[in-house]
C-alpha positions as CSV (number, residue, x, y, z in Angstrom):
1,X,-69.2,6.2,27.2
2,X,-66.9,7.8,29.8
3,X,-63.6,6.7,31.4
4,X,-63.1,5.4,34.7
5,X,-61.4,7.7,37.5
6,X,-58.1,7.7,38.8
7,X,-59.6,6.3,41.9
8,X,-61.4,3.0,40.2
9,X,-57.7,2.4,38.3
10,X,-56.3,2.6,41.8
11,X,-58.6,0.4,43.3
12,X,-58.6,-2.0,40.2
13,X,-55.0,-2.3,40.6
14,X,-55.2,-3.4,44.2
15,X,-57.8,-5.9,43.4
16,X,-55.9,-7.6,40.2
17,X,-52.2,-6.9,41.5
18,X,-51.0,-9.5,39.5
19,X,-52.7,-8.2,36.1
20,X,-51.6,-4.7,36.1
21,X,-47.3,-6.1,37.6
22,X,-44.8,-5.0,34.9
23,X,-43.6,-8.0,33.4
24,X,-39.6,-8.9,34.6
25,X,-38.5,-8.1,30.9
26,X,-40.0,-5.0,30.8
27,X,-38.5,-3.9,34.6
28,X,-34.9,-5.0,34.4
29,X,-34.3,-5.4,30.3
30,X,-32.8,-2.6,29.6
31,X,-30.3,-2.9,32.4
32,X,-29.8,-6.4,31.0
33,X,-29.1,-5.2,28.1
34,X,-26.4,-2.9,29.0
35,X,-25.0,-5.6,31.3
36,X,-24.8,-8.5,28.2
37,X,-23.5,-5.2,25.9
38,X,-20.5,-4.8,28.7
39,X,-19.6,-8.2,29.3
40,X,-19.8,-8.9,25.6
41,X,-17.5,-6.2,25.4
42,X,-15.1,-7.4,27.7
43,X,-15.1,-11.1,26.5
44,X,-14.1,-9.6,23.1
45,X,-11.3,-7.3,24.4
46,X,-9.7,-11.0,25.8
47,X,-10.5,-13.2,23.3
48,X,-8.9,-11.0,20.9
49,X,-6.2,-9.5,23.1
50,X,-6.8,-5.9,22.7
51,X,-5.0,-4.9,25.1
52,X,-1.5,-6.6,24.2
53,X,-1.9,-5.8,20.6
54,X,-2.4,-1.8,21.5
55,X,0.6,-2.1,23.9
56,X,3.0,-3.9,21.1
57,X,1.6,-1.1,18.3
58,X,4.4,0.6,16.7
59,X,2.5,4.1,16.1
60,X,5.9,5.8,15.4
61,X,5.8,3.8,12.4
62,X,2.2,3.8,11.8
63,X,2.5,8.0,12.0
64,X,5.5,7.0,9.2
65,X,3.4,4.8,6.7
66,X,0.6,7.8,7.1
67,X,2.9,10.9,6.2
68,X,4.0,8.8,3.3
69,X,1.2,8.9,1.5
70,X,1.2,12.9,1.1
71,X,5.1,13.3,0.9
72,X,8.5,12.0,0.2
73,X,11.4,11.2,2.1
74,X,15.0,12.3,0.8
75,X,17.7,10.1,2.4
76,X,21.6,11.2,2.4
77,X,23.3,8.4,3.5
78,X,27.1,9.6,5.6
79,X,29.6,6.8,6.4
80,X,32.4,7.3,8.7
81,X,35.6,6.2,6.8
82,X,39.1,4.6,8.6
83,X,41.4,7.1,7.2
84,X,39.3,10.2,9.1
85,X,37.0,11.2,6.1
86,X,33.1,10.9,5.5
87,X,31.5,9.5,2.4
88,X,28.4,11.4,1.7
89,X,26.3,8.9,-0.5
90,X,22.8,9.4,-2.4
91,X,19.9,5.9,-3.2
92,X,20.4,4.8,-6.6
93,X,16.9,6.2,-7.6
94,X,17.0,9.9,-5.8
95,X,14.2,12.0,-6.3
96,X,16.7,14.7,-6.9
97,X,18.3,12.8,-9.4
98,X,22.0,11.2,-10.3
99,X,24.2,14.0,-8.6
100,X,22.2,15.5,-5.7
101,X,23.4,19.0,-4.0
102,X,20.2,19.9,-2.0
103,X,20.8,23.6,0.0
104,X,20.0,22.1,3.2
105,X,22.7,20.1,3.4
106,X,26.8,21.7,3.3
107,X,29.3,19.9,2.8
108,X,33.0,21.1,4.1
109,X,35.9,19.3,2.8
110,X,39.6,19.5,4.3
111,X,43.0,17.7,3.9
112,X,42.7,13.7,4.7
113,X,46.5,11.7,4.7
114,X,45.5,8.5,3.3
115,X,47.7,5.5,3.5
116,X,47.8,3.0,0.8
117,X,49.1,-0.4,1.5
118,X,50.3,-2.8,-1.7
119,X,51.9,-5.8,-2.0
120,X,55.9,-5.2,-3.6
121,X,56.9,-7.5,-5.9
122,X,59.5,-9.4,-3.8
123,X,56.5,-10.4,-2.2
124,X,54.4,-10.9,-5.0
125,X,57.3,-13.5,-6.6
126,X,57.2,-15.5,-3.2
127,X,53.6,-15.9,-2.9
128,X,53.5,-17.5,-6.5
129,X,57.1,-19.5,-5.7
130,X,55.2,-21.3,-2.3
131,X,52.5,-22.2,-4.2
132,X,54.2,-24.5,-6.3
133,X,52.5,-22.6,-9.2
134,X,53.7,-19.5,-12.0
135,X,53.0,-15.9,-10.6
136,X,50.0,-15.9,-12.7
137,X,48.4,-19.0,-10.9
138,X,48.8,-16.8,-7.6
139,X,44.6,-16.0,-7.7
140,X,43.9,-19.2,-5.8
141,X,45.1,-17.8,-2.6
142,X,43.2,-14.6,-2.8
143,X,41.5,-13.1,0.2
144,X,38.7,-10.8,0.2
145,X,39.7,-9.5,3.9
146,X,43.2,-9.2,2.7
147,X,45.0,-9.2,-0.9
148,X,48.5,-9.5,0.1
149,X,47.7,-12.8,2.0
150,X,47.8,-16.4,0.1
151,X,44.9,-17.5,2.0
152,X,46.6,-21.1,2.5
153,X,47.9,-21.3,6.1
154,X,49.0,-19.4,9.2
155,X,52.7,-18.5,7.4
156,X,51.0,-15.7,4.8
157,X,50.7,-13.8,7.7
158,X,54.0,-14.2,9.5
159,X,55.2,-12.8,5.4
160,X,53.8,-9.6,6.0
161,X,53.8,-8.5,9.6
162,X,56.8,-8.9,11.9
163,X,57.0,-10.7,15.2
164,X,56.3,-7.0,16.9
165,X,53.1,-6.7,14.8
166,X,54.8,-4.0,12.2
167,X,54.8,-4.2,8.5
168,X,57.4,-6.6,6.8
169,X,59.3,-4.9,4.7
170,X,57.9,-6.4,1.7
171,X,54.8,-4.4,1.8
172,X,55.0,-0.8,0.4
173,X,53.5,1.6,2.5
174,X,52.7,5.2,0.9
175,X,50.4,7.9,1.5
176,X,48.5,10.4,-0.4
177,X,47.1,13.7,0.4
178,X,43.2,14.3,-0.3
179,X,40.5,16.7,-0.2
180,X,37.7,15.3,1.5
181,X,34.3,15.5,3.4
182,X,35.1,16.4,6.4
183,X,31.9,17.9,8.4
184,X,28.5,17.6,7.1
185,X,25.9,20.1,8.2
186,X,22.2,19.0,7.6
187,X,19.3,20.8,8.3
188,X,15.5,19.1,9.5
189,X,12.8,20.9,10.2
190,X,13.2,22.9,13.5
191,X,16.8,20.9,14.3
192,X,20.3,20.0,12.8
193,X,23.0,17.4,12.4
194,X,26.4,18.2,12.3
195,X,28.6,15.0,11.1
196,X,32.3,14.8,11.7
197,X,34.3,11.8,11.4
198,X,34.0,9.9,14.9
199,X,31.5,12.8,16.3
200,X,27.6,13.4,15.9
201,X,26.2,17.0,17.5
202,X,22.2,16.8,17.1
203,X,20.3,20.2,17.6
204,X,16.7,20.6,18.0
205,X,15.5,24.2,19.2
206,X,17.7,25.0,22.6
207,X,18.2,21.5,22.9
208,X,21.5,19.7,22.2
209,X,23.6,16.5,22.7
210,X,27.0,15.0,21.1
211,X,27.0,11.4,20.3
212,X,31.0,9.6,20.3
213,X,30.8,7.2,17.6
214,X,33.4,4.2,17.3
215,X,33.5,1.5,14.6
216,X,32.2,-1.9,15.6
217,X,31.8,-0.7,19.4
218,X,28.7,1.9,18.7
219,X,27.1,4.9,19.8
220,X,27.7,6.7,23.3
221,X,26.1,10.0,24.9
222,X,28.6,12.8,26.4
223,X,24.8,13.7,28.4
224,X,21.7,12.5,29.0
225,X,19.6,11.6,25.4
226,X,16.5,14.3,25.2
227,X,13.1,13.2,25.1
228,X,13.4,13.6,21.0
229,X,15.8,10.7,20.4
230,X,16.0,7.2,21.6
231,X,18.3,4.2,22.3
232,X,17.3,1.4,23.0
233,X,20.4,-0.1,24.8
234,X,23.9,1.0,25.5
235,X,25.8,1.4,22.6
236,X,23.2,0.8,20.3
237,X,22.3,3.1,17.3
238,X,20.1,6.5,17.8
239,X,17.1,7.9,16.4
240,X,16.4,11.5,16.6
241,X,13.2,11.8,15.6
242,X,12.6,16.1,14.3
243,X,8.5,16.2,14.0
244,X,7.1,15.7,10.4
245,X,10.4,16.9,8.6
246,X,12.4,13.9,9.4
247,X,14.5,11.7,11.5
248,X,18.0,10.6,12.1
249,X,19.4,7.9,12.6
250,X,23.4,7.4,14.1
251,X,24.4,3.7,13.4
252,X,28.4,3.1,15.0
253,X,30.2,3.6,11.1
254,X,27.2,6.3,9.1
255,X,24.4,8.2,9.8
256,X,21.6,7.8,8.0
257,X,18.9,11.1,7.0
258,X,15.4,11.0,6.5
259,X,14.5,14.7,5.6
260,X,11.0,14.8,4.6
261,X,8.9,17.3,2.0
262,X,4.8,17.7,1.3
263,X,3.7,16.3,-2.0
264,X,4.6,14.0,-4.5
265,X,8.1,14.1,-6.1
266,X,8.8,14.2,-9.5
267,X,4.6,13.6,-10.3
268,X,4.7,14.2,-13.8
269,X,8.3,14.6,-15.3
270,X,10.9,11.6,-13.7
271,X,14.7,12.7,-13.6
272,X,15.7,11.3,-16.8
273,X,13.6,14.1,-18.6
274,X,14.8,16.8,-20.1
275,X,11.8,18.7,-18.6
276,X,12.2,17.5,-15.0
277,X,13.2,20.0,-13.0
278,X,12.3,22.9,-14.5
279,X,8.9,25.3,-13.4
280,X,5.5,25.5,-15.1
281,X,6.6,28.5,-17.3
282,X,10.2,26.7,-18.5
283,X,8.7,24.1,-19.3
284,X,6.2,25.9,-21.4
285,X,8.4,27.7,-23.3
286,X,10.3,24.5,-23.7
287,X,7.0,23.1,-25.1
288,X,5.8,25.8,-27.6
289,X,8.6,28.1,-28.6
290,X,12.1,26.1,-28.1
291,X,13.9,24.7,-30.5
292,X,13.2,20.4,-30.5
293,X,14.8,18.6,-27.9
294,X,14.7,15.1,-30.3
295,X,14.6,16.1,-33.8
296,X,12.2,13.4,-34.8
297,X,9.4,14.4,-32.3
298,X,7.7,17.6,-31.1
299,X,8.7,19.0,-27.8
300,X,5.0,18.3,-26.8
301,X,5.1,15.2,-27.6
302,X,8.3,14.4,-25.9
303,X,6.3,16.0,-23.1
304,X,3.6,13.9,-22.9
305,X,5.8,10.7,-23.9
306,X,7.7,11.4,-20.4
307,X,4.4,12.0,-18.5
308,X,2.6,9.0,-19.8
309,X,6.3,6.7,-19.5
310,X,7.8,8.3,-16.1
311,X,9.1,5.7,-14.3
312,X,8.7,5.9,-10.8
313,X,5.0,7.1,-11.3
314,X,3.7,5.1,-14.5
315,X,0.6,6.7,-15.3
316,X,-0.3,5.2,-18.5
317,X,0.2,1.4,-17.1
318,X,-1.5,2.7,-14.4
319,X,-4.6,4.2,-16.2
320,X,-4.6,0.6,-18.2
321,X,-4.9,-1.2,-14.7
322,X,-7.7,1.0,-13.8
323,X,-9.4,0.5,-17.1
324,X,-9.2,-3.0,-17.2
325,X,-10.9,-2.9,-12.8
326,X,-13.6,-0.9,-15.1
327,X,-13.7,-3.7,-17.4
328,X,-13.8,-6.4,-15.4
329,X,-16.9,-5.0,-13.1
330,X,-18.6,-4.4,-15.9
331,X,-18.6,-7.5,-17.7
332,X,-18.9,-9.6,-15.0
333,X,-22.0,-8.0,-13.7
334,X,-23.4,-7.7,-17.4
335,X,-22.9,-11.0,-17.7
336,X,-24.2,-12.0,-14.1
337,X,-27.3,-10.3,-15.3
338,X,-28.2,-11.6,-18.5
339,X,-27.6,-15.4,-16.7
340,X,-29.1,-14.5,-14.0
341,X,-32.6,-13.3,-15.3
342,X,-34.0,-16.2,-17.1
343,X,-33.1,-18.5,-14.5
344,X,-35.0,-16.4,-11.9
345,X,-38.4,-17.1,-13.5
346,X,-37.4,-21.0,-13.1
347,X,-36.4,-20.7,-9.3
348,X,-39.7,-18.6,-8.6
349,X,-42.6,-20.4,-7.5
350,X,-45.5,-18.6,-8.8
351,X,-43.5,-18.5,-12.7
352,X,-42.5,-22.2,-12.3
353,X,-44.7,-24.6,-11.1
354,X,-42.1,-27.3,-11.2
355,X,-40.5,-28.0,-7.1
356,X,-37.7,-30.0,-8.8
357,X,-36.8,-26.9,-11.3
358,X,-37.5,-24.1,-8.6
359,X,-35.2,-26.2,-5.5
360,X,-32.7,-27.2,-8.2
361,X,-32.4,-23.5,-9.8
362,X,-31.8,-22.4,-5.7
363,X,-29.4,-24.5,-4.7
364,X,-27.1,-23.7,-7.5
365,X,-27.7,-19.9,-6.6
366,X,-27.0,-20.4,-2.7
367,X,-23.7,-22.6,-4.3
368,X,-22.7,-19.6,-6.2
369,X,-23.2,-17.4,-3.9
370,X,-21.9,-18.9,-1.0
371,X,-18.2,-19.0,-1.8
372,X,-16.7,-15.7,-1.7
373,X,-15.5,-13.9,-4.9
374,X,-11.9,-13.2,-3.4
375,X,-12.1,-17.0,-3.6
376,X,-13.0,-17.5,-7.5
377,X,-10.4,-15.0,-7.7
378,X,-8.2,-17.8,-6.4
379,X,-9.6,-21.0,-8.1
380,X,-9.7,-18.5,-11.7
381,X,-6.3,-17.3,-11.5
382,X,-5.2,-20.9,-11.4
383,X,-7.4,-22.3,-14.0
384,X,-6.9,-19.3,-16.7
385,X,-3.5,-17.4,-15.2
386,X,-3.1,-14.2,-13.7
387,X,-5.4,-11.5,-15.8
388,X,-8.5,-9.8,-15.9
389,X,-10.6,-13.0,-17.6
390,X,-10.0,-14.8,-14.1
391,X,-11.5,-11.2,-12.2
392,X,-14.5,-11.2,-14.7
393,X,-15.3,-15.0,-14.0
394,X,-15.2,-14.6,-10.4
395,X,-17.5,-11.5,-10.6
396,X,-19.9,-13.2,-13.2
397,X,-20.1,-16.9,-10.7
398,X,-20.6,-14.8,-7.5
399,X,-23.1,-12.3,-8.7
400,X,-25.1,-14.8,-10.9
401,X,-26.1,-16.6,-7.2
402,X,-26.2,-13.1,-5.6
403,X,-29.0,-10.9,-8.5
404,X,-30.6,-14.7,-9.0
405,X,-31.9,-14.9,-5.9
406,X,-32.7,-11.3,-5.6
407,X,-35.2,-11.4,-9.2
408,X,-36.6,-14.4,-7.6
409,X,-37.9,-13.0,-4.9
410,X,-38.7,-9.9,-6.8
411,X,-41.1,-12.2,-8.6
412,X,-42.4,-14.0,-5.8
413,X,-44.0,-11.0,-5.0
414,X,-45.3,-9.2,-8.0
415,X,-48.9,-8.2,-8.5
416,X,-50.7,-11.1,-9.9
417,X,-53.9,-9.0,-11.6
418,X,-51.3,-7.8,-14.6
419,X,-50.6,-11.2,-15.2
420,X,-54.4,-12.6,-14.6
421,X,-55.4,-9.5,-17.0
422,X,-52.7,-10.5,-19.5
423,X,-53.8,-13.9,-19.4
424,X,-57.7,-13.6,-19.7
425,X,-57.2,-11.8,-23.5
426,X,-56.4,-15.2,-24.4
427,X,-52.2,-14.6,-24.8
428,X,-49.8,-17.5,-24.7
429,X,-47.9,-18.3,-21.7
430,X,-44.7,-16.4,-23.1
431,X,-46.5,-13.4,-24.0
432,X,-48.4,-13.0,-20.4
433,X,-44.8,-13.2,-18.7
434,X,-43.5,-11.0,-21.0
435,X,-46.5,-8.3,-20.5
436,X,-48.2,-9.4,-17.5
437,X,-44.6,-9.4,-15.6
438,X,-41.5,-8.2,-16.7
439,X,-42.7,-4.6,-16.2
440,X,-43.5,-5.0,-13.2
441,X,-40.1,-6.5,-12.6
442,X,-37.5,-4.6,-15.1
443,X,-37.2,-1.5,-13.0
444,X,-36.0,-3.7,-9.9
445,X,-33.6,-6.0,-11.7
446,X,-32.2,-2.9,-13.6
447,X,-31.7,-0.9,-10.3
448,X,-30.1,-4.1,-8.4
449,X,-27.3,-4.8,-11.5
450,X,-26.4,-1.3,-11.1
451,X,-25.9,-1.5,-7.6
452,X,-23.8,-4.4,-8.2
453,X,-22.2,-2.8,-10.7
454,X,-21.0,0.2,-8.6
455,X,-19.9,-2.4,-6.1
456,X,-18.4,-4.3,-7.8
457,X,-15.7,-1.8,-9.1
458,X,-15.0,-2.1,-5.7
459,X,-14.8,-5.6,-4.6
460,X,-12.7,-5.5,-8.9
461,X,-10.2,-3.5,-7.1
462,X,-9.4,-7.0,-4.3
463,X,-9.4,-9.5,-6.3
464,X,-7.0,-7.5,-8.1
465,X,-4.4,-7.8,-5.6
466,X,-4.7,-12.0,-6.0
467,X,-3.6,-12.0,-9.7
468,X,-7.2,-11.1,-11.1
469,X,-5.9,-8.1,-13.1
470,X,-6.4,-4.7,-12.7
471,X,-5.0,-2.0,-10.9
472,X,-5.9,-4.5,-7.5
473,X,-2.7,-6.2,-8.5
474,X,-0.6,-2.8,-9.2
475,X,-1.4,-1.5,-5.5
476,X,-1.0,-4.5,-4.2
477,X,2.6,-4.7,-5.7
478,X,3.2,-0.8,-4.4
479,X,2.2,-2.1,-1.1
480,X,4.8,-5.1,-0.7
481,X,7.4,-2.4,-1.4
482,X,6.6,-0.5,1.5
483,X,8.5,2.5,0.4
484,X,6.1,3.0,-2.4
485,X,3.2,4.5,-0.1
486,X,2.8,7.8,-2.5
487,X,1.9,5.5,-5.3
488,X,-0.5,3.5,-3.1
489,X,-2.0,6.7,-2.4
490,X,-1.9,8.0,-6.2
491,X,-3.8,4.9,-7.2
492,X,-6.6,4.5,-4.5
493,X,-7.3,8.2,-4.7
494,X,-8.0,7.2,-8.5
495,X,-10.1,4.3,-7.0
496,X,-11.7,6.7,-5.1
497,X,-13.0,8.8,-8.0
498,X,-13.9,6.2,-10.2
499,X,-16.6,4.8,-7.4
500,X,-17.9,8.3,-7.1
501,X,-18.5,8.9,-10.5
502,X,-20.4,5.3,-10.9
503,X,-22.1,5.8,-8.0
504,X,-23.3,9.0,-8.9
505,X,-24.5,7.4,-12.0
506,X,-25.6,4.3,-11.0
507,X,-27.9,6.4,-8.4
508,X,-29.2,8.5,-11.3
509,X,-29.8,6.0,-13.4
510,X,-31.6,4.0,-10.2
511,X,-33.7,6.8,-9.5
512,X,-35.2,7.2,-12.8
513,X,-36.4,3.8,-13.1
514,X,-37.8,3.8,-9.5
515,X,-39.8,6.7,-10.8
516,X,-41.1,5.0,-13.8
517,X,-41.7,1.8,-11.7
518,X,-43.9,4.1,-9.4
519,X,-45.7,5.8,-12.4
520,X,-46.6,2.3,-13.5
């Protein structure tokens, strides 16, 4: 039998026109397609206002949050004091510890006058006679703005200053002579700041600009700002931003550093340690051949008792957090299982005969399913408190409906021979499930509860951060800081490596029993 020519498909096309026309969906549906793809796109850009919410990002601060998570900011605080001095001031909780003297910062004292106004007591004896009340019972006219005054009416101030706006003479005025700060010298990245009471001179490469700064009236440019700091309005405080080392900002009475360093400060030994501080080969010999620092424990002992206890990184409490995510996806998915299997064989149809049992067994799986674990996490954490029993509920309700419906439908479709084979030796109706069946379903169910099992340390790791337990609720807690973003990273790098070690194993563990289900 031979083909026709290119001539009879020519003149069969001619004579059945209509027979051998594209079809319109064929023609124009792939520029449809791309059309309903574009104006998709477009509706979605404006329903969700893309555009504003791009404009109104902040990615100053987003760059910020970012470098947080690989280093640490140290922040000298400098205030600008009334008598012509500067304050050079540290946080509470330094990461160079209770009396920090970094390099890159100098400090240059000189000679300050400072006067010292007190109360005499002539003036003292009168405050206490107008108030009808002994000297000692002079407290109730106290001022926080100013001591001397009683703080009753308009007259305590007409007893200490003059019609001419001097001092009365029953205020002692004296002076004192100190060395203070005087000009501080701070050094970011490619840039300085030199501070001096009044006056800000910022330096970034051949760039320069000096900043007048007055109490309570703010911050003014002796030249145009360069394209490295900003204010926002006249007057208003500066930021000079220097790159990834830092920023600085001028406020009208201190200036405020932000000097920035790669890696995480003070990782394993906090500065309350004896070892903090100190390099790898100090502490070392502090370790094995010093004398002991406590006499009642071993110097590697203390070590490790400062590692597991350091309180700005708390590695043991977080290593318990993380155990008890472990825990809880674990259990709950065990437990999910076990439930989970027999009730399978009453919601499939070919194992159960029974419509009531089978629709009955379904619905309760679709209920289970259907509302979200982060929202058992909710209903649990009210019912049984915040804790890891409310995380392994959740977990065990959600993925009962979830691997139910899956082994259902897994035996739906098994091979009915085995079970026929089974059955036709004569074996109870228990025994031919059990033989005629379950191996041809045990691989599968076993290879989906792992799956869920990697997953769900995981989804352990959200419902953490509701009150479920777990180190969930530890970096959610970081995160509400939002200082702490080194610890946020510290613990979902640890997240990290947890799922790839389960899922390396859970696929190991997958494969094998695919393979055996394939040699059966």
């Amino acid at each position: 039998m031979t083909g026709i020519s290119v001539s009879e498909t020519e003149a069969l096309k001619e004579q059945f026109p209509e027979v051998f026309r594209p079809s319109f969906g064929r023609r124009f549906g792939l520029q449809i397609g791309i059309l309903g793809l574009i104006a998709y796109f477009i509706f979605a850009w404006n329903l969700f206002s893309v555009g504003q919410i791009l404009k109104r990002a902040d990615w100053d601060l987003a760059g910020i949050y970012l470098a947080d998570w690989i280093s640490y900011e140290v922040r000298p605080d400098i205030e600008m004091t009334p008598d012509g001095a500067l304050a050079v001031g540290f946080p509470k909780y330094s990461p160079l510890g209770f009396d920090p003297k970094p390099e890159w910062l100098e400090v240059e004292t000189g000679t300050v006058v400072r006067k010292i106004v007190t109360p005499t007591p002539d003036q003292n004896n009168r405050t206490a006679a107008s108030s009808g009340t002994p000297e000692n019972t002079a407290s109730r006219g106290f001022s926080f703005m100013n001591p001397g005054a009683k703080g009753t009416s308009g007259g305590s101030v007409g007893a200490q200053m003059g019609t001419d706006g001097s001092a009365d003479n029953t205020l002692a005025v004296a002076s004192e002579t100190i060395e203070a700060p005087v000009r501080v010298t701070a050094l970011v990245g490619n840039g300085s700041v030199e501070v001096f009471p009044g006056r800000v001179v910022l330096s970034r490469e051949a760039e320069s600009v000096i900043l007048n700064v007055e109490d309570n009236v703010g911050v003014t440019a002796e030249s145009p700002l360069p394209d490295w700091a900003v204010q926002n309005s006249e007057k208003a405080k500066v930021t000079a931003y220097f790159g990834f080392a830092g920023r600085v900002i001028i406020d009208d009475d201190e200036v405020k550093i932000r000097k920035r360093f790669v890696g995480w400060e003070n990782f394993l030994f906090d500065t309350t340690s004896p070892f903090w501080g100190k390099s790898f080969g100090e502490v070392a010999g502090l370790i094995f051949s010093a004398p002991r620092i406590k006499p009642e424990q071993s110097n590697l002992a203390l070590a490790w008792d400062n590692i597991l206890y350091n309180s700005e990184w708390q590695h043991l409490d977080v290593f318990i957090k993380l155990g008890q995510t472990i825990v809880m996806a674990f259990v709950g998915t065990l437990f999910a299982s076990v439930i989970a299997f027999p009730m399978a064989f009453i919601s499939a149809r070919n194992i159960t005969p029974s419509g009531v049992l089978n629709q009955t067994t379904k619905r309760v799986f679709d209920f289970l399913r259907s509302v979200d674990m982060f929202i058992w996490a909710l209903f649990f954490t009210r019912a049984f408190g915040p804790g890891p029993l409310a995380g392994i509920s959740a977990i065990f309700f959600t993925d009962t409906g979830t691997l139910g419906k899956l082994y259902s439908e897994a035996l739906e479709n098994i091979d009915e021979k085995q079970r026929e084979g089974v059955r036709s030796v004569g074996a109870n109706p228990v025994l031919v499930q059990r033989y005629g069946v379950v191996p041809q379903v045990l691989p599968v169910f076993a290879s989906q509860s792992l799956y869920f099992w990697e997953s769900n340390t995981r989804s352990a790791t959200i419902i953490g951060a509701v009150g479920a337990g777990g180190i969930g609720l530890k970096l959610w807690e970081s995160m509400l800081t939002n200082s702490d973003w080194e610890n946020v990273a510290y613990m979902v790098l640890l997240i990290l490596i947890v799922v790839f070690v389960f899922d390396t194993i859970s696929s190991k563990l997958r494969g094998m029993l695919m393979s055996k289900e394939k040699a059966l």
